[in-house]
KOLMAR-989973 format. One record per residue (C-alpha): residue in three letters; x, y, z. Coordinates in steps of 0.02 Angstrom, whole numbers, plus 50000, padded with zeros to 5 digits. Example, Ala and Ser with C-alpha at 12.3 -4.5 7.8 and 13.67 -1.06 7.14 Angstrom:
! KOLMAR-989973
> aa/X/Y/Z
> ALA/50615/49775/50390
> SER/50684/49947/50357
! end
This chain:
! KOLMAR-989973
> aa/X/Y/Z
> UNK/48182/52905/49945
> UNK/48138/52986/50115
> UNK/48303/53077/50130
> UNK/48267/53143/49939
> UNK/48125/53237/49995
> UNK/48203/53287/50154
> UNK/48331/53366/50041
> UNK/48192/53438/49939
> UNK/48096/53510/50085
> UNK/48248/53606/50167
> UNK/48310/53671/50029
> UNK/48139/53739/50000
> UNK/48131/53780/50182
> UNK/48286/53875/50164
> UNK/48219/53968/50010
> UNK/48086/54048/50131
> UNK/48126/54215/50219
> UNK/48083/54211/50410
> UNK/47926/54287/50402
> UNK/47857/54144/50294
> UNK/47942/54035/50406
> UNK/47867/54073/50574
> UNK/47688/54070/50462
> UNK/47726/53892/50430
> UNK/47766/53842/50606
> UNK/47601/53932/50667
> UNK/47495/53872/50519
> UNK/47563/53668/50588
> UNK/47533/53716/50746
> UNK/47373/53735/50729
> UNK/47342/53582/50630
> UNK/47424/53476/50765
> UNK/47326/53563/50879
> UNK/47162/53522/50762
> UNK/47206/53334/50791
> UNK/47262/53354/50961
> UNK/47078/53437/50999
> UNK/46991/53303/50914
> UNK/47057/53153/50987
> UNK/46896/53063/51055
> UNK/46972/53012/51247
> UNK/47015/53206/51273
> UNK/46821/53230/51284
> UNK/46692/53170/51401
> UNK/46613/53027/51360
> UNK/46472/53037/51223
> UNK/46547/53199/51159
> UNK/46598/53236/50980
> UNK/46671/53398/50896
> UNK/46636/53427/50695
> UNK/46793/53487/50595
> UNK/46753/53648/50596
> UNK/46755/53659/50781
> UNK/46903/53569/50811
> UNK/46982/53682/50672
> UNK/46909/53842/50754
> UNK/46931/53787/50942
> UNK/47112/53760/50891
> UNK/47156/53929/50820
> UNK/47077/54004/50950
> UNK/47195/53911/51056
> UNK/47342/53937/50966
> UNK/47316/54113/50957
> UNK/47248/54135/51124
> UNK/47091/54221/51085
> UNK/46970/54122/51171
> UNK/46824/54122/51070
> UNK/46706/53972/51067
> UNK/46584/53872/50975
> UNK/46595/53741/51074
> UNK/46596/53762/51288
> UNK/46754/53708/51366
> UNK/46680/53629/51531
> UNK/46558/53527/51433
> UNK/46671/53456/51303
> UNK/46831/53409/51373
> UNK/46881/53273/51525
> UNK/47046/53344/51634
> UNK/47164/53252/51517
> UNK/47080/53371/51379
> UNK/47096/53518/51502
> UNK/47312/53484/51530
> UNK/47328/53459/51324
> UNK/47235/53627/51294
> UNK/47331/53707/51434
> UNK/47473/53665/51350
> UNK/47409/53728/51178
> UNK/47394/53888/51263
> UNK/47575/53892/51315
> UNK/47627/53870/51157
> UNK/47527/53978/51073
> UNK/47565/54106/51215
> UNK/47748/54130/51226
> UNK/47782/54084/51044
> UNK/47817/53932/50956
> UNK/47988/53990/50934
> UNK/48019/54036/51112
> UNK/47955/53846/51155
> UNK/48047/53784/51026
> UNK/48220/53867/51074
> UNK/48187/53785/51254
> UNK/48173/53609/51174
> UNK/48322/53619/51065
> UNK/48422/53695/51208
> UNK/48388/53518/51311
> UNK/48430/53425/51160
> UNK/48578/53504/51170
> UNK/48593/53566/51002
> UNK/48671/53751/50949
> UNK/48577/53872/50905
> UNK/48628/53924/50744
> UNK/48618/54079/50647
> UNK/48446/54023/50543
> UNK/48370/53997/50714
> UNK/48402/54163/50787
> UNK/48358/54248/50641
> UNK/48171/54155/50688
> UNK/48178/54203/50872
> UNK/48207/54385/50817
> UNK/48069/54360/50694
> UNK/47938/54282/50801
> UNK/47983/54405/50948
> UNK/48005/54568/50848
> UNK/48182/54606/50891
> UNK/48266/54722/50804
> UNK/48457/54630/50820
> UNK/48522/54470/50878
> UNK/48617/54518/51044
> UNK/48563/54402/51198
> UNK/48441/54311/51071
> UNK/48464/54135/51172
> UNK/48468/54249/51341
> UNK/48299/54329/51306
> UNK/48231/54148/51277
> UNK/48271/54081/51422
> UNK/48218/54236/51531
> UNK/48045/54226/51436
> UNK/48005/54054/51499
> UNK/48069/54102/51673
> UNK/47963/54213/51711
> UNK/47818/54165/51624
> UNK/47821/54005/51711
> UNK/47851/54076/51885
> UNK/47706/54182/51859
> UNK/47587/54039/51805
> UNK/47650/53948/51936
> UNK/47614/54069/52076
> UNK/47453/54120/51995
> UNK/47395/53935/52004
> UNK/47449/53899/52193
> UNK/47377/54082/52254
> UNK/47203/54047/52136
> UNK/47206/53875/52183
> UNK/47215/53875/52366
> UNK/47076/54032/52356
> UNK/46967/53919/52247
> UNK/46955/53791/52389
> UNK/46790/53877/52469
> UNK/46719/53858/52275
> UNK/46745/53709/52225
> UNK/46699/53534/52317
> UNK/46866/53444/52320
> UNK/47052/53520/52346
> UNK/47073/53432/52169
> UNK/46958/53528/52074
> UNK/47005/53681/52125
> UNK/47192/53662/52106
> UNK/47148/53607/51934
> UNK/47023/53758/51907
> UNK/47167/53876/51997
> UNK/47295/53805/51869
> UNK/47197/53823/51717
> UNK/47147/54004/51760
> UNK/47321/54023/51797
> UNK/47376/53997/51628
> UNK/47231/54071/51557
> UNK/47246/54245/51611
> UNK/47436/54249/51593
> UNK/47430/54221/51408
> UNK/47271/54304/51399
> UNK/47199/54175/51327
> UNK/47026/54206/51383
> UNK/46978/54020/51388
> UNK/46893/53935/51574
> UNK/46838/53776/51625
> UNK/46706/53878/51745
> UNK/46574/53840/51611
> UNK/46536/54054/51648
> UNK/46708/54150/51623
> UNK/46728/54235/51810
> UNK/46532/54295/51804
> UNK/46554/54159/51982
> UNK/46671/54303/52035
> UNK/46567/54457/51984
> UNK/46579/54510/52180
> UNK/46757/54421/52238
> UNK/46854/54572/52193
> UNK/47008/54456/52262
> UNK/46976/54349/52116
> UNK/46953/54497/51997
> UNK/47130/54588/52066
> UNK/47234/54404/52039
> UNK/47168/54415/51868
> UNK/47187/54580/51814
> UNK/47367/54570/51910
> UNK/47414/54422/51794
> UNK/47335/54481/51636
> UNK/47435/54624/51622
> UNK/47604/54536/51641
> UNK/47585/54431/51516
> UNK/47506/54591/51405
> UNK/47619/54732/51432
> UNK/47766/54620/51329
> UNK/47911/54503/51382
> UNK/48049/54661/51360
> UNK/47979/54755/51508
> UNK/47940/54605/51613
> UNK/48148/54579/51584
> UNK/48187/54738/51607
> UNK/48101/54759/51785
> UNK/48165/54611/51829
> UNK/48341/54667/51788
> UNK/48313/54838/51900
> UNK/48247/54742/52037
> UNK/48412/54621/52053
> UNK/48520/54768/52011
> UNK/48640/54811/52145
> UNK/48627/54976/52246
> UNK/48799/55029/52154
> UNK/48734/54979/51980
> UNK/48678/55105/51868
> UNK/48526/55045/51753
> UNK/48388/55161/51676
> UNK/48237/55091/51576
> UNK/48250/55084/51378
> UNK/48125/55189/51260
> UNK/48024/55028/51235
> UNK/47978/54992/51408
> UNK/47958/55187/51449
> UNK/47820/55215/51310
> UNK/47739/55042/51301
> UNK/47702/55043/51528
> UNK/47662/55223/51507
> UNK/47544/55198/51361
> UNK/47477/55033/51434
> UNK/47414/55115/51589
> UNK/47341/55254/51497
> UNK/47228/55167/51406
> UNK/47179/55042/51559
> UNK/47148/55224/51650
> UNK/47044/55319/51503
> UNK/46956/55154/51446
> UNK/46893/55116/51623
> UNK/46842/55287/51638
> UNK/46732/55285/51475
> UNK/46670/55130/51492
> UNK/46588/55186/51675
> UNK/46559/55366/51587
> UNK/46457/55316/51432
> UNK/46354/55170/51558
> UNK/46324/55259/51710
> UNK/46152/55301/51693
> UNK/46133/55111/51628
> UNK/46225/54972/51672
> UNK/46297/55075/51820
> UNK/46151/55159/51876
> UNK/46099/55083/52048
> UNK/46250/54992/52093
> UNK/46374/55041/52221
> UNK/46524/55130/52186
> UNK/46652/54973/52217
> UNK/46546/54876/52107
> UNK/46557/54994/51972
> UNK/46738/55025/52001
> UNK/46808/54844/51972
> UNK/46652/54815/51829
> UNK/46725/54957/51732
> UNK/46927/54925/51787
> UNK/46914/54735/51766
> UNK/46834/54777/51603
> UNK/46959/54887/51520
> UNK/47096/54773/51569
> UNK/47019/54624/51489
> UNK/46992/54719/51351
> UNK/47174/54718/51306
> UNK/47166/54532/51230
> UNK/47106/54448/51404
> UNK/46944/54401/51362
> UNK/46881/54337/51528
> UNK/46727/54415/51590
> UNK/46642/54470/51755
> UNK/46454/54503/51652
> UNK/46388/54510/51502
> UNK/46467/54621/51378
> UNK/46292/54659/51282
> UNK/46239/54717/51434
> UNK/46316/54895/51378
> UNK/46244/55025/51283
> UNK/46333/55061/51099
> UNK/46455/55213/51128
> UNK/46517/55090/51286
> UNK/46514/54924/51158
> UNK/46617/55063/51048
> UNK/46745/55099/51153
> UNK/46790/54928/51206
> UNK/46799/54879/50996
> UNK/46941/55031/50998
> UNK/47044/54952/51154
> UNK/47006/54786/51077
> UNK/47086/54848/50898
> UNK/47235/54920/51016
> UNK/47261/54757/51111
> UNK/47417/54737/51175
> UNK/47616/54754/51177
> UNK/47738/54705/51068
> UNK/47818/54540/51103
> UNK/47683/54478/51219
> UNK/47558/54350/51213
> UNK/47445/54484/51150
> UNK/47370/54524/50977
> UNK/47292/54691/50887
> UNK/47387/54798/50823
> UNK/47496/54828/50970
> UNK/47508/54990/51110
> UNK/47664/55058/51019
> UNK/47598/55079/50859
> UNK/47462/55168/50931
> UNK/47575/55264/51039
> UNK/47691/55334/50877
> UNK/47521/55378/50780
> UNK/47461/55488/50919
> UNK/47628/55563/50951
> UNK/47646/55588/50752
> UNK/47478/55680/50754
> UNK/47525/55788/50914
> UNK/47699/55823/50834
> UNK/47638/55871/50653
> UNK/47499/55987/50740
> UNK/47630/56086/50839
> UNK/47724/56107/50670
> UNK/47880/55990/50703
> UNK/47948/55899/50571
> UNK/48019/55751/50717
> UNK/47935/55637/50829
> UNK/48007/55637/51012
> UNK/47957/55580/51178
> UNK/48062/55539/51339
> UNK/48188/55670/51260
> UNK/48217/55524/51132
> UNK/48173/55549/50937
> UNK/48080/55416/50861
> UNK/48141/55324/50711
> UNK/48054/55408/50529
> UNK/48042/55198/50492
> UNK/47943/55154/50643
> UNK/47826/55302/50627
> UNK/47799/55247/50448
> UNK/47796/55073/50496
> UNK/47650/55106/50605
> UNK/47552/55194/50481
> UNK/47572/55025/50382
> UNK/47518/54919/50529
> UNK/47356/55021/50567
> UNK/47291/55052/50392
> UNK/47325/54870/50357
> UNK/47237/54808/50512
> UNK/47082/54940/50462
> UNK/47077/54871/50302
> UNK/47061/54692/50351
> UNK/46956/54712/50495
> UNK/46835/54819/50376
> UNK/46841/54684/50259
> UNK/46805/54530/50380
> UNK/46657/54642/50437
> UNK/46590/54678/50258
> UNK/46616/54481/50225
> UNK/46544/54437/50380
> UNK/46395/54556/50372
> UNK/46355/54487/50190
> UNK/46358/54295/50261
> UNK/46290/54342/50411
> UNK/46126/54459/50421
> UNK/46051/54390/50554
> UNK/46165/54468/50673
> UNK/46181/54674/50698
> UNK/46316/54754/50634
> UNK/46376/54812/50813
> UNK/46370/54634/50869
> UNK/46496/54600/50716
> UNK/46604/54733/50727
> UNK/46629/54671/50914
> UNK/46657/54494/50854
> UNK/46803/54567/50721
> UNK/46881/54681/50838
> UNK/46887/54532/50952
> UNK/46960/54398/50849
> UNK/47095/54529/50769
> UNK/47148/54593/50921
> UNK/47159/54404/51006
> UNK/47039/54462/51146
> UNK/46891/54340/51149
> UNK/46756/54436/51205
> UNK/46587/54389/51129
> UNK/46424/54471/51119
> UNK/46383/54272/51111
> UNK/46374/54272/50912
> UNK/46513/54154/50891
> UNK/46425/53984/50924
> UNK/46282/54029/50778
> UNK/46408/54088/50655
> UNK/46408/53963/50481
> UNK/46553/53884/50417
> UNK/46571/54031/50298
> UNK/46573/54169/50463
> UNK/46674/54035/50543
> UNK/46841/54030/50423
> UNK/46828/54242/50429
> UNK/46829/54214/50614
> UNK/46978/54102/50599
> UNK/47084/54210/50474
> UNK/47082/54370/50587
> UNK/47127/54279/50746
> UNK/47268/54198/50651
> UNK/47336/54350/50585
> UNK/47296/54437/50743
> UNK/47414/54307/50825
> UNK/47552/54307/50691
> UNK/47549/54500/50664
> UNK/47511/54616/50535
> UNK/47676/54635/50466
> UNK/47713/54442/50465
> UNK/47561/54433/50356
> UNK/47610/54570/50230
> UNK/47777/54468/50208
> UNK/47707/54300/50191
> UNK/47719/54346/49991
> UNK/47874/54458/49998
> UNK/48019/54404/49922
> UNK/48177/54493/49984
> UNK/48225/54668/49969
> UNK/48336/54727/49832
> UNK/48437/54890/49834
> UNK/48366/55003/49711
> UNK/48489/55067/49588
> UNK/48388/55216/49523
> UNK/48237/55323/49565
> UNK/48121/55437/49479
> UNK/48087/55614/49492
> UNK/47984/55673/49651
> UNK/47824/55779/49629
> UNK/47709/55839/49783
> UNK/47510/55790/49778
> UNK/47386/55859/49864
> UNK/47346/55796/50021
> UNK/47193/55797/50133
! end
């Protein structure tokens, strides 16, 4: 009988394309992680979480947003701490990636089925150095946690009261800030660290490599170990996503000091307002750790951090929104069709006509649903301004965690809208637009074309 409906379930499992696959894996992932969350001896003693919270907590987990109903500190013992820790992992390098890594111990081969879900879940175009790329993922991922927890750790000493503590408060920021998960057992974010600009510069340091996506952490580490003799040069990818990257950490730190600086900056010194505004626009990228209040800023400022937000970051990273890249090829598109070509090129490379219209889909699709979840959340919601839920959408879709401290109040219905963006957010937009697709068929005819009017 069991085996029957093993038989039944993979060859329904093998009916699925690899987009609906990867959905599947993310959507059990965060049920385990429901039940994982609300196991009673992961929390302090006379604590209980509601279904809703365990459910919420747990996608915001799993897709490493870091928004909260409930607060982590207050909840959860240090056994609770290690299990969401690991949550985070998982949710940050990809439950493909971890899942490679366990079936490579196991022993087992990697099989053609299984690549094609590495390549899904890590948006690679082909299959070349599939197992490779896995293994160099958790490499450095882990070397980075691990050196962010023993550098934060040891710093954390003069915090905290016992060598314990703060190894455990080092390690859990660690991880935190490498997959930009936003969550802290601090019971305040890094608002303890507001003028420890040593704190601030570890943070920022390790929220941008686990942002600006696992190809260009690979491919730096390739040019570093290269030999003297070797000849290597940096692929289109990594060129336009680090260029792009640091733009926007450079322009949104500038705005976000230019629109506040006869407000929030006004009076303070200019170091303070340096690593305010640079510590800001970095988190802003899907880091959602925080050195003040974010409501604290006037609207254009609150504005511009919804647009980075929306951005977040780079393709195969931990990161959500709807990824540098896209937003990369739309400006260039723009730039290009003003000057009157009829090509996209940068880095004396052209740009592929699918990827330019593949990022067109991505961003009109990610408008329309963030539009939506604020329309929906408006209607359930109209206690709250509509600037403080635009910043909550921006935040959950582009996996950031940021909160103009809404979250908490939000009913079940604002709750499960919450929930749906940071999921999709997580998964991507074009993993959700093939969750229903069946697969493509070569057309055998087409109709006539006609032009329309446009714009």
């Amino acid at each position: 009988m069991w085996s029957g409906y093993r038989s039944r379930f993979s060859r329904y499992i093998d009916r699925m394309s690899p987009f609906q696959i990867i959905v599947l894996f993310y959507l059990s992932a965060a049920a385990i992680s429901t039940l994982l969350i609300s196991l009673p001896f992961l929390h302090k003693e006379g604590v209980s979480i509601s279904f809703i919270d365990s459910l919420f907590t747990a996608v915001s987990a799993i897709s490493v947003t870091g928004l909260g109903v409930i607060s982590t500190p207050d909840t959860f013992n240090t056994g609770g701490y290690f299990v969401l820790m690991f949550i985070l992992q998982f949710g940050g390098i990809g439950v493909m990636t971890l899942g490679t890594f366990v079936w490579l111990l196991l022993g087992q081969k990697i099989g053609l089925k299984r690549r094609q879900l590495i390549k899904t879940d890590q948006n690679r175009s082909n299959f070349s150095g599939i197992v490779r790329l896995i293994r160099q993922i958790l490499m450095i991922i882990l070397l980075i946690e691990l050196i962010g927890a023993i550098i934060l750790g040891t710093y954390y000493i003069q915090y905290f009261p016992t060598i314990h503590e703060a190894f455990i408060q080092g390690a859990f920021a660690s991880v935190s800030a490498t997959t930009n998960a936003g969550f802290d057992i601090t019971g305040s974010s890094l608002v303890m660290f507001q003028n420890d600009y040593f704190v601030q510069f570890v943070n920022m340091i390790l929220l941008t490599l686990g942002a600006i996506g696992f190809p260009v952490l690979i491919e730096v580490k390739d040019y570093l170990s290269k030999r003297e003799n070797d000849f290597f040069h940096f692929s289109l990818f990594t060129k336009l996503t680090s260029v792009t990257f640091a733009a926007l950490i450079v322009v949104g730190a500038f705005l976000i000091y230019w629109f506040d600086r006869h407000h929030f900056f006004q009076g303070r010194s200019w170091h303070e307002s340096f690593f305010y505004a640079l510590f800001q626009s970095v988190t802003t990228r899907n880091g959602g750790l925080a050195t003040m209040d974010v409501s604290e800023f006037t609207t254009p400022t609150l504005l511009i951090i919804c647009a980075l937000m929306f951005i977040g970051a780079s393709p195969s990273s931990v990161g959500g929104g709807i990824r540098t890249t896209t937003f990369a090829i739309m400006v260039l598109s723009i730039f290009s069709y003003a000057r009157g070509k009829s090509h996209v090129s940068v880095f004396r490379r052209e740009i592929h006509e699918d990827d330019i219209f593949r990022s067109f889909i991505v961003i009109c699709t990610a408008m329309s649903i963030v539009g939506l979840a604020i329309v929906l959340l408006k209607y359930n919601e109209p206690q709250f301004t509509l600037m403080e839920i635009i910043f909550e959408s921006c935040s959950a879709f582009g996996t950031t965690g940021l909160s103009m401290g809404i979250t908490p109040d939000l009913h079940t219905g604002g709750k499960l809208v919450i929930i749906g963006l940071m999921f999709i957010g997580r998964i991507g937009i074009f993993a959700f637009l093939f969750i229903l697709r069946r697969n493509s068929t070569k057309e055998t005819y087409h109709y006539p074309k006609e032009s329309m009017i446009i714009g």
